[in-house]
C-alpha angles and dihedrals in degrees: 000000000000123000126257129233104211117212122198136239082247089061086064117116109236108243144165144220106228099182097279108105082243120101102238113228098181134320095309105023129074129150136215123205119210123184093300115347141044140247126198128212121205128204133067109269091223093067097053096213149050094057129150130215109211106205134341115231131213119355077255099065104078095094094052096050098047089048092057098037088058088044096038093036112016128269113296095009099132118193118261084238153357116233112202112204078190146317109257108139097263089048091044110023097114095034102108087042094051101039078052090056093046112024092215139149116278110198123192138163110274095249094057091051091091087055085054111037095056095262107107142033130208115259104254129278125266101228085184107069086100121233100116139285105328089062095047084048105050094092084075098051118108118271109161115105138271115227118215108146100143093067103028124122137174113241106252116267089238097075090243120137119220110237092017115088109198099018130103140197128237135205102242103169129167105078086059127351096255100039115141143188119216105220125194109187105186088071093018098236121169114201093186108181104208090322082105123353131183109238135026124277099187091075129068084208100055093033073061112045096036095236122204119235132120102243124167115236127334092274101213088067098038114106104169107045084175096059087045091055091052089049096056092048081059100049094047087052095059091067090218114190100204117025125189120197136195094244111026142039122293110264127201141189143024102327090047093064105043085053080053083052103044076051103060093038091049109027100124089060095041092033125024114084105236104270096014116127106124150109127226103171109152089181089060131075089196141328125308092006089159092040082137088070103056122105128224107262112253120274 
């Protein structure tokens, strides 16, 4: 059993609920739960327009985005673009609906785009790495792919993210060969995808309850245990004040970011799954294939 690096009801994020179904973070940033994981949505609600949706949950998810885009944004105002973390089935499960409804850019890093044209699946889940019944039920969790070509697109080398000014993308593998973090450094703001996440996904209980508790990727979809540890050490070093996961609350402050920390010194203890060190990727002739494509990490 791993340990667990508690965070406190003083680590959460202060947010609202603006009418929108969304739970408002500042100005520009608002998140949607659904079931057990989170969406974002991008773009200042006043303006009524250039806004992003980061993810798209379960294939059931389609319903509830479009309800709070049309509260939070007007009716048919779609967002200038779709930013995929990854394509696991709860991050990508209304993707091809959505992109249908729109008709909008997606935009992925390159090594994710096999997970996302129709030409790869995910190796299959460990449903042995402990924690509870999520973990015992993954296997069967959706792996097969999402294909949406048409409106598919690689993130620009340059770290930039479309429809996010000020913003930048950054390479966090590990829990699946394209996962990225979106990074605002002038407030410091972390949306990590899984590559943390702040509360326990191998657990019914804790999906429920929303505990809270700094963990490193879900493990039962994590291949390369390696690349997530070096994603972690990038992340803490970032120093990012307010952090927003793909399963978990938003956290904020100081604690929050000496548990990020613990977490990156001792993440093969709190992480790691005892035995796990490996890499299945079938999209990939061998690690770091698209190493060209990597950018240098932020300074």
């Amino acid at each position: 059993m791993t340990n667990q690096l508690a965070l406190k009801d003083d680590d959460l994020a202060p947010t609202s609920e603006a009418g929108s179904g969304a739970l408002t973070i500042s100005k520009d940033l608002a998140y949607l739960h659904l079931s057990i994981v989170n969406v974002i949505f991008f773009g200042d609600p006043t303006q009524g327009k250039d806004w992003v949706l980061i993810d798209t949950g379960l294939p059931t998810s389609k319903s509830a985005i479009l309800d709070v885009a049309e509260r939070r944004f007007g009716r048919d105002m779609r967002p200038a673009a779709i930013i995929v973390t990854h394509g696991h089935f709860d991050h990508a499960g209304s993707l091809e609906a959505l992109a249908r409804h729109w008709d909008v850019p997606i935009y992925a890093h390159p090594l994710e785009l096999p997970y996302l044209n129709g030409s790869a699946s995910y190796p299959p889940a460990d449903p042995l790495v402990g924690g509870g019944a999520m973990a015992l039920l993954s296997p069967l969790f959706p792996r097969s792919p999402v294909d949406v070509s048409p409106w598919l697109k690689t993130l620009p080398p340059d770290q930039t993210v479309p429809g996010m000014p000020g913003w930048k993308w950054l390479h966090t593998p590990g829990h699946a060969p394209g996962h990225i973090s979106l990074w605002q450094e002038s407030d410091r703001i972390l949306i990590a995808g899984d590559a943390i996440i702040t509360t326990g996904q191998e657990s019914v209980y804790e999906v429920i309850m929303q505990t809270l508790e700094m963990h490193g990727p879900p493990r039962y979809l994590t291949p390369d245990w390696d690349e997530a540890e070096q994603s972690v050490v990038l992340l803490a070093g970032l120093e990012p004040d307010l952090v927003i996961s793909g399963h978990g609350r938003p956290v904020k402050g100081e604690h929050m970011r000496s548990r990020l920390h613990e977490l990156a010194r001792n993440f093969r203890a709190v992480a790691v799954p005892e035995g796990r060190s490996f890499e299945i990727d079938p999209a990939k002739p061998g690690k770091h294939s698209n190493d060209a494509y990597r950018p240098n990490p932020p300074r």
